[in-house]
C-alpha distance (Angstrom), angle and dihedral (degrees) to the residues before:
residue distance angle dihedral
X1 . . .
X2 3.96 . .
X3 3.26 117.3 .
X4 3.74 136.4 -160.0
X5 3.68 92.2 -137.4
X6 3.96 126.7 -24.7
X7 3.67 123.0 -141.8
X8 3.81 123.6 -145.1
X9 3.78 94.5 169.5
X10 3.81 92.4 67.3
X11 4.06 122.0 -165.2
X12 3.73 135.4 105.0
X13 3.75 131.1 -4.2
X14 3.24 135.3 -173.6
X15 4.30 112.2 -147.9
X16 3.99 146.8 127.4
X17 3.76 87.7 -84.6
X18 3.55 139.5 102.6
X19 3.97 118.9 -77.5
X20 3.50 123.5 -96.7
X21 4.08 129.5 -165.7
X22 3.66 127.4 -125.0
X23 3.64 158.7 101.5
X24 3.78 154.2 -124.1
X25 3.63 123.0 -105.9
X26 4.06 118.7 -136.0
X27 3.97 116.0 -173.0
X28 3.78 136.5 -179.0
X29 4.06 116.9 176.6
X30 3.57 152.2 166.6
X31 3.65 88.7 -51.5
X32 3.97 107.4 -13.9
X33 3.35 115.8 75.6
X34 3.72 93.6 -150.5
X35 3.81 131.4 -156.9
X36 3.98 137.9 158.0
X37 3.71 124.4 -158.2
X38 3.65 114.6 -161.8
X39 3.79 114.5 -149.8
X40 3.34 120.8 -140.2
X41 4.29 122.2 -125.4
X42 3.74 121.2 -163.2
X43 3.66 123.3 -171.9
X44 3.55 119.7 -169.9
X45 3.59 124.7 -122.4
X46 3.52 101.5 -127.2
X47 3.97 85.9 63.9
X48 3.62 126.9 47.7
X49 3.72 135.4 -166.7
X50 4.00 93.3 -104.2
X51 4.11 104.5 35.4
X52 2.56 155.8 115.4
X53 3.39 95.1 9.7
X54 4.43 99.1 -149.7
X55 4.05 83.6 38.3
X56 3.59 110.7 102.0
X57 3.75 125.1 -135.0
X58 3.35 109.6 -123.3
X59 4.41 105.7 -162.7
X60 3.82 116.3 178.8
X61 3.91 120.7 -133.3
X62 4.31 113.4 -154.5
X63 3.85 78.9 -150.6
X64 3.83 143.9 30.4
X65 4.16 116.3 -101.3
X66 4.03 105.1 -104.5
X67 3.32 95.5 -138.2
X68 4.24 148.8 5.8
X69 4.09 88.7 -135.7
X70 3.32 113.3 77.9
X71 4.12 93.5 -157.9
X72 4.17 82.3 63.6
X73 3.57 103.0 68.4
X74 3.85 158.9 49.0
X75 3.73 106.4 -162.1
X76 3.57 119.2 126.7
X77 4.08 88.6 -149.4
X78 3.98 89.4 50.9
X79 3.89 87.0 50.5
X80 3.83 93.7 53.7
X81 3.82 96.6 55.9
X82 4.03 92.6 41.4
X83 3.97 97.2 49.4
X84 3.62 77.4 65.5
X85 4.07 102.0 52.0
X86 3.88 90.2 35.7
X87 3.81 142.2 33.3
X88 3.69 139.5 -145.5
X89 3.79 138.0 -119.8
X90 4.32 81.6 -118.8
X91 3.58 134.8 10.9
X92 3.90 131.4 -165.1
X93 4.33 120.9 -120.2
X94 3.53 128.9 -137.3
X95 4.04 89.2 -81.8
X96 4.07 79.1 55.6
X97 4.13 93.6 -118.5
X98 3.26 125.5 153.2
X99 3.96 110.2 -98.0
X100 4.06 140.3 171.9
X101 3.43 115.9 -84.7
X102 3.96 120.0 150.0
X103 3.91 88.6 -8.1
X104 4.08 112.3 60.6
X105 3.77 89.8 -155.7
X106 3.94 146.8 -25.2
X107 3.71 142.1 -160.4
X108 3.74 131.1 -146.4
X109 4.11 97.9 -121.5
X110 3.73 92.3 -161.4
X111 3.86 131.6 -40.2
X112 3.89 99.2 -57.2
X113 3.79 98.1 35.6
X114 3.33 145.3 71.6
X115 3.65 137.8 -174.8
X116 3.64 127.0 -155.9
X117 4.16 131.2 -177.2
X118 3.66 117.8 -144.8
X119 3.88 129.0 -141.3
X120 3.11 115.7 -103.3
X121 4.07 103.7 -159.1
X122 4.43 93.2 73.9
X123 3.38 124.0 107.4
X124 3.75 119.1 178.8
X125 3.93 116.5 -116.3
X126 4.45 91.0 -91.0
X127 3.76 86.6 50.6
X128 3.36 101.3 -99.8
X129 3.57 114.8 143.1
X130 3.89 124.6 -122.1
X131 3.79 122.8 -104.5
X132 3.71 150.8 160.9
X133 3.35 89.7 -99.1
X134 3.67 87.9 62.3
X135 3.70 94.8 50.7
X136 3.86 101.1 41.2
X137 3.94 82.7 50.6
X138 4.15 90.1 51.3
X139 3.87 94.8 46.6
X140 3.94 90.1 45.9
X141 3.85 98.1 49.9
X142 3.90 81.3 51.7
X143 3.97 96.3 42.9
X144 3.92 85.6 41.4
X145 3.54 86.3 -129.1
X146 4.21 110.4 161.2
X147 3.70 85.7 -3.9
X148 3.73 105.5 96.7
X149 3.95 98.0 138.1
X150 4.30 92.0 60.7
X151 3.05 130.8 79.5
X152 3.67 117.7 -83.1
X153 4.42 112.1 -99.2
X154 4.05 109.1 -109.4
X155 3.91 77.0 -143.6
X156 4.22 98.5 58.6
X157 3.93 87.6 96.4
X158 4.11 91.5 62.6
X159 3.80 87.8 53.8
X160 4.31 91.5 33.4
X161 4.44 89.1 132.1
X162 3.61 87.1 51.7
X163 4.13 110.9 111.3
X164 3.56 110.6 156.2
X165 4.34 140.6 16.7
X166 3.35 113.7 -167.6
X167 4.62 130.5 168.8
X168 2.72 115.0 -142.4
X169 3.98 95.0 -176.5
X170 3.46 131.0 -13.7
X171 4.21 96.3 -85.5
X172 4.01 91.2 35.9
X173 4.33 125.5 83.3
X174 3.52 119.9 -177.5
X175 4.48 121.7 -163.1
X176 3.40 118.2 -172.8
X177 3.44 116.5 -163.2
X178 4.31 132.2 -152.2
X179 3.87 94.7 -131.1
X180 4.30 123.8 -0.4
X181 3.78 110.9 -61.3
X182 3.64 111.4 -177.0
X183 3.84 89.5 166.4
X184 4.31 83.8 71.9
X185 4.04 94.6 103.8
X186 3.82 93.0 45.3
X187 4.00 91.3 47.2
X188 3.68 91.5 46.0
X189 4.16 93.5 61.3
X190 3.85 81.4 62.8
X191 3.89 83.5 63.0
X192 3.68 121.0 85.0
X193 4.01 116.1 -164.7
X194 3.77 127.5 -126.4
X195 3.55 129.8 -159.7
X196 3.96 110.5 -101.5
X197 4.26 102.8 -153.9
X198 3.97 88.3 36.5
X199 4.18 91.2 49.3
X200 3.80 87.8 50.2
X201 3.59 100.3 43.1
X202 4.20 91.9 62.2
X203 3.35 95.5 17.4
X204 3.90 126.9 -153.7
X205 3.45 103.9 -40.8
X206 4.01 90.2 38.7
X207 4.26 86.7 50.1
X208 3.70 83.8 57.5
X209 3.47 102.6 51.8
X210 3.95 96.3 47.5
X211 3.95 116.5 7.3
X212 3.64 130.6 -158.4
X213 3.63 116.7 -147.0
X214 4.03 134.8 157.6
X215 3.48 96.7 -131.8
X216 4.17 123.1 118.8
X217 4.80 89.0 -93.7
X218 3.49 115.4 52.6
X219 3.79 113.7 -160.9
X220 3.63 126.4 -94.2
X221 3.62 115.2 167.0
X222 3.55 139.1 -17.3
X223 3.99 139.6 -176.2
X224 3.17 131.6 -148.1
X225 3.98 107.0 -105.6
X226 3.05 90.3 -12.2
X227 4.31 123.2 78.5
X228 3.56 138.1 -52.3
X229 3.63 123.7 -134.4
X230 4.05 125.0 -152.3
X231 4.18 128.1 172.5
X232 3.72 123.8 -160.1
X233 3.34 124.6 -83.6
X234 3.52 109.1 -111.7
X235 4.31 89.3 -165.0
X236 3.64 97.2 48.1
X237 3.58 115.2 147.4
X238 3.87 89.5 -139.6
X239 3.68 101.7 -107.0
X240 4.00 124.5 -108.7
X241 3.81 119.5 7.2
X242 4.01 78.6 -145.9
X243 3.41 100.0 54.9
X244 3.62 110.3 52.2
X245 2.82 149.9 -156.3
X246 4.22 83.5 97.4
X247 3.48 104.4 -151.9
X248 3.47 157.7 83.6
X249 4.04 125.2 -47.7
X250 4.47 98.4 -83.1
X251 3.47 84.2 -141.4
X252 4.34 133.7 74.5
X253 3.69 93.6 -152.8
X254 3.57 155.8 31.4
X255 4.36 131.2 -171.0
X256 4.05 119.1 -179.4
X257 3.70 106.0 -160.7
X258 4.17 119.1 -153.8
X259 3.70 99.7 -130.5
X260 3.85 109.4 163.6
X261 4.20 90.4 171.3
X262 3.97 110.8 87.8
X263 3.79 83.3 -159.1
X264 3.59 96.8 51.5
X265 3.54 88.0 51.7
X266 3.54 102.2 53.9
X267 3.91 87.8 45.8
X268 4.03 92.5 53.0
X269 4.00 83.5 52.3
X270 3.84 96.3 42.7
X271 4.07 87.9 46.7
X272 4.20 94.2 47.2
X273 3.82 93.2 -108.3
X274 3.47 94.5 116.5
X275 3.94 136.1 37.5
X276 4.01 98.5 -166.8
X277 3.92 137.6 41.9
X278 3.97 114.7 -158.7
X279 3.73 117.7 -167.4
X280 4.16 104.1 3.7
X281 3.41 108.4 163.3
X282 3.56 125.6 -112.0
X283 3.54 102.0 -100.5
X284 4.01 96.2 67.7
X285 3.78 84.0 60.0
X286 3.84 85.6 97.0
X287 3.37 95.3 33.4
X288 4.15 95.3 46.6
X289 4.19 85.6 43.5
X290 4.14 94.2 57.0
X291 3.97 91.0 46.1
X292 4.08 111.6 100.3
X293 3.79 112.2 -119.9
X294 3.66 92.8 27.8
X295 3.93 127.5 106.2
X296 3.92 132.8 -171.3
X297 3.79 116.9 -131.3
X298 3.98 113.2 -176.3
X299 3.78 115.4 -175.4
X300 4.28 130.7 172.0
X301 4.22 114.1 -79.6
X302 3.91 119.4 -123.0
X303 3.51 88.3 -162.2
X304 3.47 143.3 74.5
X305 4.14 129.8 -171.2
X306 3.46 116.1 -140.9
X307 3.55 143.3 -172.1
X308 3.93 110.9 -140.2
X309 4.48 109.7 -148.1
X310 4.05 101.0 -148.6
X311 3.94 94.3 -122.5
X312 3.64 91.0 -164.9
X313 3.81 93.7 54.4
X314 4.28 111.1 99.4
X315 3.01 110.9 -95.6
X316 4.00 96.4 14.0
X317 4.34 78.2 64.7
X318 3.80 83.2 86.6
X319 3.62 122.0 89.7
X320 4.40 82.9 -159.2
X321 3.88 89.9 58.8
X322 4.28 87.9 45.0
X323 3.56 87.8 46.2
X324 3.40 96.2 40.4
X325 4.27 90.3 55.9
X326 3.53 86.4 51.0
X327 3.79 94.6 59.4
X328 4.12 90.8 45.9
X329 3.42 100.3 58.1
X330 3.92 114.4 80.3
X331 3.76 99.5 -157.0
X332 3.93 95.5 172.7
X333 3.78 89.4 62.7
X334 4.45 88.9 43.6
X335 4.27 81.2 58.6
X336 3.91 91.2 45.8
X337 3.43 101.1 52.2
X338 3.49 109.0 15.4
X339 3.86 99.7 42.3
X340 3.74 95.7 25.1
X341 3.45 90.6 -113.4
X342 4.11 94.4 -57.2
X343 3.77 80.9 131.9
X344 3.94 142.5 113.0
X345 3.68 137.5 -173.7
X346 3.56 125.7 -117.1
X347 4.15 131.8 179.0
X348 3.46 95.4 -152.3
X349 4.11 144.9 23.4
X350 3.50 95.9 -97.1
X351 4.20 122.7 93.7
X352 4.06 108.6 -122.1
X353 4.19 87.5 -110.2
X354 4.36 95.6 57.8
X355 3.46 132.3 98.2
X356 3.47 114.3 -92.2
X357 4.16 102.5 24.5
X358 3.75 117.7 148.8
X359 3.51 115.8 -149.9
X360 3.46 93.7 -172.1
X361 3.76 96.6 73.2
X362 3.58 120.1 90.0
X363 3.74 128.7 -148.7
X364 3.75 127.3 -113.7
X365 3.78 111.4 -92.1
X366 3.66 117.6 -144.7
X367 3.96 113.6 -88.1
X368 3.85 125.1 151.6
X369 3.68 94.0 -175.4
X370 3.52 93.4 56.7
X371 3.92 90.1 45.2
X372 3.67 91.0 51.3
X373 3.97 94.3 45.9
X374 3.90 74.6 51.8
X375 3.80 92.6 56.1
X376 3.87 93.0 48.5
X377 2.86 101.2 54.5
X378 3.75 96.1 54.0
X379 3.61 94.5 48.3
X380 3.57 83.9 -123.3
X381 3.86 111.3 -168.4
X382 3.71 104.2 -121.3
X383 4.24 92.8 -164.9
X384 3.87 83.7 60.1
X385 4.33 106.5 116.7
X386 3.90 106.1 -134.9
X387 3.65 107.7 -138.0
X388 4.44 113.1 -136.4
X389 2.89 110.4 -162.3
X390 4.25 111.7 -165.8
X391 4.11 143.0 155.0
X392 3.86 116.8 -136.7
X393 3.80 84.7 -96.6
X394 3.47 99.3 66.3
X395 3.83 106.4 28.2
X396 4.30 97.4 103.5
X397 4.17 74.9 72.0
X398 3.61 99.8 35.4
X399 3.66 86.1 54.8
X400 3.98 100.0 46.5
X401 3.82 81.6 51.4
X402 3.52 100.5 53.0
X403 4.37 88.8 41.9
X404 3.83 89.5 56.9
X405 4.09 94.5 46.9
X406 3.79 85.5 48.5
X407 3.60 96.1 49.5
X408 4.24 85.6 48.9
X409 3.77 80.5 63.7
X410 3.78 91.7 -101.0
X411 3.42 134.0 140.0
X412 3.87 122.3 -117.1
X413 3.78 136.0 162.3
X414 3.91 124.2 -172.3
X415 4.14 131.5 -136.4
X416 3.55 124.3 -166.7
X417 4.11 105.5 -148.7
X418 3.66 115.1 -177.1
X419 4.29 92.7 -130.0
X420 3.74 127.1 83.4
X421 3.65 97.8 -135.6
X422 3.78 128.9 37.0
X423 3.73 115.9 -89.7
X424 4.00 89.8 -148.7
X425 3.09 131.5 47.5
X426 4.36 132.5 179.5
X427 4.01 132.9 55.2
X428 3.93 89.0 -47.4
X429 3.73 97.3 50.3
X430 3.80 106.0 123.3
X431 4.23 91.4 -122.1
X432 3.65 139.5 54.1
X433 3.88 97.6 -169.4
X434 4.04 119.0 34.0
């Protein structure tokens, strides 16, 4: 397949196709505090995904991409504009299985080790042609394996079982793995590849400024803050053979524009200046739904926000207090009226369709009593300050958090930190909810 822009975030969309039902899943456990926002896509009618070809598609970002490198980040918005430059050695379908993407196959060679054989029909956008070499020196920028003197990948905690990437030939990877993993092939579509000579010809800050991918756009300009520009790639090796349609990108070009005003979006869409919305808030749902020339698309999340409790933190050391914040916090009334309902309950972190969900388990309902009885017990110190910790992102739930605790009689103060996950972590770690 080659996609104009894939979507790992999942959730509701606004477009000229036909509508779609369902929801957004908010969380809060043991000791996650778990929510999912859903953004919201529209895609005006004049434009659709496949045509006209020498149209651009114009998408609109709330925020700018962190980084060119895709082994440098953890932002969902920086992942939708690179799963366009580059690809991954597997990919997930519409039924969100595992398939081939990069790698034509693989075998588990015993419980710690995995093999996996490359295609070898992809070139990178220079020419170059892909390798192991180019994988092995991907996975180990991310695993910070041989890299001691750079900075440390925001993404080495997806890959944390990961010990060892070795290549055997050019066509062959092999992982090896502290303890069995058999979530490795699904992790590893959350990968993109770079290219290893290119990377270390123009180094970081040259990677940045012009990235080389495999993926069906190559890069062709980008501002600061402004957009990013990408044109087919006319060499494309056409993506998964389990994903069809096999083929080239169906369209010549592609423009993100930085738009950090909701309302500017929605004008740019309303006025034809844009084709796609990323990130509108539920509450233009509505709003987007009555407008002519504008469609709402709703399709199942892959991804779950979460707030993490610091169990090692006094008095976050006590499964009571944990429970206790579970009990304060009524999350069916933070997806009435601050999603507008585009919400749904889970009782743990995982989404209904992964591996390992339990549908037995039953979230925590909403019960003050019981948190306070909670409390007691503990001898919880009610003049204690609980620390939130929250990016821009995330603070409509950081917020509702912190309003419930306060309401319990509990003291809360929140920080807005410019990272998505916390930089410290253990007793002295500055925050007990992030």
């Amino acid at each position: 397949m080659a996609p104009v822009i894939q979507k790992y975030s999942g959730g509701t969309y606004c477009s000229a196709f036909p509508k779609m039902n369902i929801g957004l899943i908010i969380n809060l456990l043991i000791f996650l505090s778990l929510c999912i926002f859903h953004p919201i896509e529209a895609i005006s009618e004049e434009e659709t995904i496949t045509g006209p070809e020498n149209s651009p598609l114009v998408i609109c970002l709330p925020d700018d991409v962190v980084t060119m490198d895709p082994t440098m980040h953890r932002s969902r918005i920086t992942q939708i504009v690179l799963k366009n430059i580059f690809d991954s050695l597997t990919a997930r379908n519409e039924k969100n299985n595992v398939v081939p993407q990069l790698a034509e196959s693989w075998r588990l060679i015993n419980d710690t080790e995995w093999e996996f054989r490359l295609r070898n029909d992809v070139r990178f956008h220079n020419g170059q042609r892909l390798t192991a070499s180019d994988v092995k020196f991907t996975l180990d920028r991310v695993i910070n394996k041989d890299f001691s003197t750079q900075e440390v990948s925001p993404r080495k905690g997806l890959f944390e079982p990961v010990t060892e990437v070795t290549a055997p030939d050019d066509l062959t990877i092999r992982i090896k793995t502290g303890h069995p993993w058999p979530n490795l092939p699904l992790m590893l579509s959350l990968q993109e590849i770079l290219p290893e000579s290119y990377f270390k010809k123009v180094g970081s800050s040259g990677f940045n400024d012009h990235p080389v991918g495999a993926g069906p756009f190559r890069f062709v300009r980008g501002k600061r803050g402004d957009e990013i520009v990408l044109e087919r790639f006319e060499d494309y090796y056409g993506g998964s053979s389990l994903r069809p349609p096999v083929q080239k990108a169906p369209l010549r070009q592609v423009v993100f524009k930085i738009v950090p005003s909701s309302l500017d979006q929605l004008a740019m869409l309303k006025s034809g200046k844009c084709d796609i919305l990323f990130d509108v808030h539920p509450e233009y749902i509505a709003v987007l739904g009555m407008s002519s020339g504008i469609h709402i698309l709703k399709i199942p999340a892959t991804k779950s926000y979460f707030a993490e409790i610091n169990c090692t933190r006094p008095p976050m050391n006590d499964m009571r207090v944990r429970k206790a914040l579970n009990y304060a916090v009524d999350i069916n009334t933070i997806i009435r009226y601050k999603l507008s309902g585009q919400g749904q309950r889970l009782s743990t972190i995982l989404l209904p369709n992964a591996f390992g969900f339990n549908r037995r388990l039953d979230p925590y309902p909403y019960n003050t009593k019981r948190a306070r009885e909670l409390l007691n017990e503990a001898g919880y110190p009610y003049d204690y300050v609980i620390s939130i910790f929250t990016n821009r992102n995330d603070l409509i739930f950081a917020d509702s958090i912190a309003l419930y605790l306060t309401k319990m009689g509990l003291k809360a103060q929140l920080k807005i930190v410019h990272y998505f996950r916390p930089q410290d972590t253990g007793p002295d770690a500055p925050w007990d909810i992030f």
